[in-house]
Steps between C-alpha positions, in 0.01 A plus 500: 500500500482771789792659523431793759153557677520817748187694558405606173806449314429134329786398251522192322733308296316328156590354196274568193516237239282587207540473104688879502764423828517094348593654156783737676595229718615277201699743319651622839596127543584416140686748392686524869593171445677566178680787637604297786638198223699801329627630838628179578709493172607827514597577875621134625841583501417821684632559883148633632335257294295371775406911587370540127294260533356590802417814348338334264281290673426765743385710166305235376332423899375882484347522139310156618372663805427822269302336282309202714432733803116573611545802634680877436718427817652221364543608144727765702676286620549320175611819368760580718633213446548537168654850559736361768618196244517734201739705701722232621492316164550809299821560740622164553867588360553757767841490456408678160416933510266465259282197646521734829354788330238328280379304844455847702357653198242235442431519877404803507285505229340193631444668811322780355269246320449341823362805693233527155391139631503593827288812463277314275445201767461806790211664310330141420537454869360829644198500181363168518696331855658180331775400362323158385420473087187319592394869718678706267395376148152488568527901664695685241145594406457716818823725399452848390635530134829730637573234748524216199692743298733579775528117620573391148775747446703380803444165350633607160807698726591157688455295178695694284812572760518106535480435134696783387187693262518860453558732668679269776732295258801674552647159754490287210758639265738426750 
């Protein structure tokens, strides 16, 4: 689907359903689907019930459009989704300090993961001038060995500060 189309800027909106995004899709689903049977139990009594889950289906939304997206611009978007959701969920008894503090701590950390993704996508963009896997994949050839290195590792930074691997694991005691 075009989404924007000025001069040379062409951006478009894809879903990519193969055996790898299928297989993620499921889980996503399936195991979403539990938590959302547990949540149900556990929070129905709760006052912001109805925000809760909200959270969680806007958690859910963003790891789908993560993982089914066609495209680097999407998967952004997918991302910060999940950042944005993590946060609120992760701080969904702001009436509590410590939720508070975990929330801006995770944030933050998030953050700094995102600008790793966002550095990573900006060099893809400026080497090879796509943000499409189906330009992208087949190009990664054309990279100089530093540039790999160097887009890998701000992979590995905005993988790790989401999933709370070393050395960017310090949200997650909390």
């Amino acid at each position: 689907w075009q989404w924007i189309h000025a001069g040379a800027l062409n951006l478009h909106f894809g879903l990519l359903i193969d055996p790898l995004s299928t297989t993620f899709l499921l889980i996503i689903t399936g195991i979403g689907f539990l938590i959302h049977l547990y949540s149900i139990g556990y929070m129905h009594d709760d006052e912001n019930f109805s925000r809760f889950m909200s959270y969680l289906n806007l958690f859910a939304f963003a790891m789908l459009v993560l993982v089914a997206s066609d495209n680097f611009l999407f998967l952004l978007v997918g991302w910060g989704g999940v950042g944005v959701a993590s946060y609120l969920l992760i701080g969904f008894w702001n009436d509590r300090p410590s939720a508070v503090q975990a929330a801006r701590k995770a944030f933050v950390v998030n953050v700094a993961g995102d600008v790793g993704i966002m550095l990573a996508i900006f060099m893809l963009v400026a080497t090879l001038g796509s943000v499409s896997y189906a330009h992208v994949f087949p190009a990664v050839s054309r990279l100089t060995p530093l540039e790999v290195e160097v887009i890998a590792f701000l992979l590995y930074i905005g993988a790790a500060a989401k999933s709370a691997q070393f050395p960017l694991h310090v949200w997650l005691p909390d």
